[in-house]
matplotlib code that plots the C-alpha trace (Angstrom):
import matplotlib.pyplot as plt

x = [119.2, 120.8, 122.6, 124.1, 127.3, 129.1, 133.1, 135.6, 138.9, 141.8, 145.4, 147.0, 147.5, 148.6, 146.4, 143.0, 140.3, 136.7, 133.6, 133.4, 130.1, 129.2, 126.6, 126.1, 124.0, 122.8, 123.5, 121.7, 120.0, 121.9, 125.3, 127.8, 128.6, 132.0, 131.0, 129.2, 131.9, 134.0, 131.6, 132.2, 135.8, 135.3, 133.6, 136.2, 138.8, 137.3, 137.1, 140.7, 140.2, 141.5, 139.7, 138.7, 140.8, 139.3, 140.3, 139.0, 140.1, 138.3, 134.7, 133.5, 132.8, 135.9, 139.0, 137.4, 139.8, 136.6, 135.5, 133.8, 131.3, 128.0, 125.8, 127.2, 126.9, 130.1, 129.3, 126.2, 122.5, 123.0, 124.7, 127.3, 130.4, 130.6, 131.6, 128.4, 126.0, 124.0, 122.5, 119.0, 119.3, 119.0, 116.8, 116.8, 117.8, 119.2, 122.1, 125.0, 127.9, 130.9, 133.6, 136.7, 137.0, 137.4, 139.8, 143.3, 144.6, 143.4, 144.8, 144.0, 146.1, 144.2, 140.4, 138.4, 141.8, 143.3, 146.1, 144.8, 148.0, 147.7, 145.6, 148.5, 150.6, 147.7, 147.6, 151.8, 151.9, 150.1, 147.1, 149.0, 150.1, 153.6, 152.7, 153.4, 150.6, 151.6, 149.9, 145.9, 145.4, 147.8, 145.9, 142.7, 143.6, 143.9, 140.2, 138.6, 135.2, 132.2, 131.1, 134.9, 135.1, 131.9, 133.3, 136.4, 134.4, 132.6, 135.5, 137.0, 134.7, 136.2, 138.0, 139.4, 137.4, 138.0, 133.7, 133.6, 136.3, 134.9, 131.0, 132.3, 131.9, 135.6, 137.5, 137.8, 139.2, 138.2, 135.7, 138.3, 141.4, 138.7, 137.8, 141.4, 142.5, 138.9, 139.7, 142.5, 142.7, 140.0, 141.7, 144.4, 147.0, 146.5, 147.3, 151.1, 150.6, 147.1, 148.3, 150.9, 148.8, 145.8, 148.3, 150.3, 147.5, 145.5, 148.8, 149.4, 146.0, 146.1, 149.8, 147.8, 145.7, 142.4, 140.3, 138.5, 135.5, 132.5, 130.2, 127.8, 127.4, 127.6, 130.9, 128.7, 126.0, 128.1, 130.2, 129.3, 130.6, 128.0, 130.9, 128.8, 129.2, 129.8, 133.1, 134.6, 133.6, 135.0, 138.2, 137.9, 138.0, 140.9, 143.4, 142.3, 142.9, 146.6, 147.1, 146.5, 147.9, 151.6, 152.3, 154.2, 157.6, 159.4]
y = [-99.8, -101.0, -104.1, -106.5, -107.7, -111.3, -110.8, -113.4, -111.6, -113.4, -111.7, -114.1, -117.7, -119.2, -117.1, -118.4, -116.6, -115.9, -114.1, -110.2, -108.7, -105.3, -102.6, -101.0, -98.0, -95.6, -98.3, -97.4, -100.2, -98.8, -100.2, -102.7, -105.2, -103.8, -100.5, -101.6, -103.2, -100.0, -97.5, -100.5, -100.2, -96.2, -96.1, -98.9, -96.4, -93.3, -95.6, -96.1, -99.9, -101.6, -102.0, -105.7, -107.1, -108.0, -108.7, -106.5, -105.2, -103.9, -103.8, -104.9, -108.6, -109.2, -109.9, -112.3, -110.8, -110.4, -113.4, -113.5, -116.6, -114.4, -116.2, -119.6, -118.8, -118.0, -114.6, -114.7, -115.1, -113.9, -115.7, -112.9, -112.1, -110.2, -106.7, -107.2, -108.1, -105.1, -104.4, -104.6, -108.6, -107.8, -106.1, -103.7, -105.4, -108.6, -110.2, -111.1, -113.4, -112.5, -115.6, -116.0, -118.9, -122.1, -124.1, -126.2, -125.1, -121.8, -120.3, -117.1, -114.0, -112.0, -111.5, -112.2, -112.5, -115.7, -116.9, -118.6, -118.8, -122.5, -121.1, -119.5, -122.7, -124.7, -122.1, -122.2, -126.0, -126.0, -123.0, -121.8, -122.3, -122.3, -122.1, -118.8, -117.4, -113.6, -110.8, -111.1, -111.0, -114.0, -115.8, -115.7, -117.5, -120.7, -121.6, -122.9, -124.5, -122.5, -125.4, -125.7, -121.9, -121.5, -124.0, -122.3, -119.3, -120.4, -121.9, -118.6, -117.2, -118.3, -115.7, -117.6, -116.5, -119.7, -119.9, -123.0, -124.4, -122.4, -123.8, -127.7, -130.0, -131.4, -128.0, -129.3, -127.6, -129.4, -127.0, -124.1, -126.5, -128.1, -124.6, -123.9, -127.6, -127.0, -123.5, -124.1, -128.2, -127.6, -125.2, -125.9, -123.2, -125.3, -128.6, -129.2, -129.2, -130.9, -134.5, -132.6, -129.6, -131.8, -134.6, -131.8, -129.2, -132.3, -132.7, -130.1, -129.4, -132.8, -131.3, -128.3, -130.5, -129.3, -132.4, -134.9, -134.5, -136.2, -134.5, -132.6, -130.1, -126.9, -125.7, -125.3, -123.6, -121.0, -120.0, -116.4, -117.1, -120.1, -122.7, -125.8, -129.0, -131.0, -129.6, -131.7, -134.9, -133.2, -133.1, -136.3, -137.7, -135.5, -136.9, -140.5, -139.6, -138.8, -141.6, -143.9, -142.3, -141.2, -137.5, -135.4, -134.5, -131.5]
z = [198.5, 201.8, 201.4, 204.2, 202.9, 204.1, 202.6, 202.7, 204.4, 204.1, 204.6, 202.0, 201.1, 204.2, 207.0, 208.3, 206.6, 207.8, 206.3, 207.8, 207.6, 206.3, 205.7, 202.6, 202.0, 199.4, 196.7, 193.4, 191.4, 188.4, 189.5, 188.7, 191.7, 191.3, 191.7, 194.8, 196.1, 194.9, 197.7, 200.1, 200.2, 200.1, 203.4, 204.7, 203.7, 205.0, 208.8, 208.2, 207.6, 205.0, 201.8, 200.5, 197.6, 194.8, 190.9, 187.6, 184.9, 181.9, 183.4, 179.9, 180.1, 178.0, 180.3, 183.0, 185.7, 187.7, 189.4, 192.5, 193.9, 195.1, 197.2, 196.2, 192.8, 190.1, 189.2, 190.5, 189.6, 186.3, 183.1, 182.2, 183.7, 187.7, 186.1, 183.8, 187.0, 188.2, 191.3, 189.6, 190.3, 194.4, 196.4, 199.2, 202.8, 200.5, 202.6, 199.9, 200.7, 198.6, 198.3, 196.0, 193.2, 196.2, 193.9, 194.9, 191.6, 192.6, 196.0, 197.3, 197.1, 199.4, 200.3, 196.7, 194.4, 193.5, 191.8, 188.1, 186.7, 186.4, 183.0, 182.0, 182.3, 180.3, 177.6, 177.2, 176.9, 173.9, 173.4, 170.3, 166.8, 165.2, 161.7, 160.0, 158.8, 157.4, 156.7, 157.4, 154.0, 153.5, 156.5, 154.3, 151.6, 153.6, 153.1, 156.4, 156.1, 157.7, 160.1, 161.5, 161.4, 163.4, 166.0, 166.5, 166.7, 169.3, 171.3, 170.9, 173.2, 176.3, 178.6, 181.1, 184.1, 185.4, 186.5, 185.2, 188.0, 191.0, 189.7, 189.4, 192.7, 191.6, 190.5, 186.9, 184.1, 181.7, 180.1, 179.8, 178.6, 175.7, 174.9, 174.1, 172.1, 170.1, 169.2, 167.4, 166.7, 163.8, 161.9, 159.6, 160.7, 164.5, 162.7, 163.1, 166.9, 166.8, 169.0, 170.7, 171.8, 173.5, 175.1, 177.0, 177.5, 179.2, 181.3, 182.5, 183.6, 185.4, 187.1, 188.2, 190.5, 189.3, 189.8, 187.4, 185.3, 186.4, 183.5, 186.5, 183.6, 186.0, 184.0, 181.3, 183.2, 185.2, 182.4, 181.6, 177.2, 177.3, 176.1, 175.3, 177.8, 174.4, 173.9, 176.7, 174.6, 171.7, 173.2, 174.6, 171.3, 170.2, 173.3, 172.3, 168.4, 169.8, 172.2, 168.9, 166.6, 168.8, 168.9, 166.8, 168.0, 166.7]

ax = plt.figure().add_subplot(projection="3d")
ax.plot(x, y, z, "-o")
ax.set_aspect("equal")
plt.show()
């Protein structure tokens, strides 16, 4: 396939950017879109210009370091992760646009790689538990119902890709930070920190200056790990259980 290629170029966080077209050739329908964008930068190099920037990791659908926005959608047209999107999904002579995550709490690093470490700072206000829970042997003998094991399960899922922030019309994080409090607020070793872990994870998202929910629902659509829209509501009801009943405090 020959491909026509619209890349946003930006030297860092603080220089103008602007989308620089390309031409693609000789791309195989049996590719990943990284390893499309991996003979772009190739021929870029072999010209002596400077290959585009852009974030991955394990190519698996696992780590979620891959995010791009392709043609206005996060990760694409597909529901699975950009390392998992093949060039089956386009045709020959398709014109692609390529954009980073477009997210205050998100600023670019250069070209297609942002900075998400505002997820990091979510996750270490309260995305963990402080009981001690041994050996995994010893872990199993805490008995956990299947319905609350199931939801944690399914919570567990996320990978922080951060899709569902690039796909809301507010650059929420809701979906990711309810991810995280429902993961762990339903099981009994995540109980010591249950008030405490929502009211600051809810927080420090709102410190990040990712916007407000509105409920649009395209989190849930874009994300790649299909973490259901409900779970917002479910933590929702989690920060009010808090407010009323007072965190906490160690």
């Amino acid at each position: 396939m020959k491909l026509t290629l619209r890349v946003w170029r930006q030297q860092n966080a603080d220089a103008p950017g602007a989308m620089v077209t390309y031409e693609v050739d000789g791309v195989s329908k049996d590719m990943s879109f990284l390893e499309m964008l991996d003979t772009l930068n190739e021929d870029l190099i072999l010209r002596g210009e400077e290959p585009v920037a852009f974030d991955h990791d394990c190519r698996e659908g696992i780590c979620g370091a891959c995010s791009l926005v392709i043609n206005g959608d996060a990760h694409g047209p597909e529901r699975t992760t950009t390392c998992q999107l093949h060039m089956r999904s386009f045709t020959d002579g398709d014109t692609i646009d390529v954009e980073p995550w477009r997210a205050a709490a998100f600023p670019v690093v250069k070209d297609l790689v942002v900075d998400r470490s505002a997820f990091d700072r979510i996750i270490q206000a309260g995305g963990y538990i402080t009981a001690p829970t041994g050996s995994a042997p010893e872990a199993h003998a805490t008995a956990v119902p299947k319905a609350d094991a199931d939801h944690a399960f399914e919570h567990a899922e996320c990978i922080g890709c951060g899709a569902c922030v690039a796909a809301c019309p507010n650059g929420s994080a809701m979906l990711f930070t309810s991810a995280k409090v429902n993961h762990l607020n339903v099981l009994p070793q995540g109980a010591p920190e249950r008030e405490t872990r929502v009211l600051d994870m809810v927080a420090t998202m709102d410190d990040e200056g990712f916007g407000g929910c509105t409920l649009t629902g395209e989190c849930a659509t874009a994300c790649p790990k299909g973490i259901p829209l409900p779970s917002i509501a479910a933590m929702n009801r989690e920060w009010l259980r808090a407010v009323r009943k007072g965190p906490r405090r160690p």
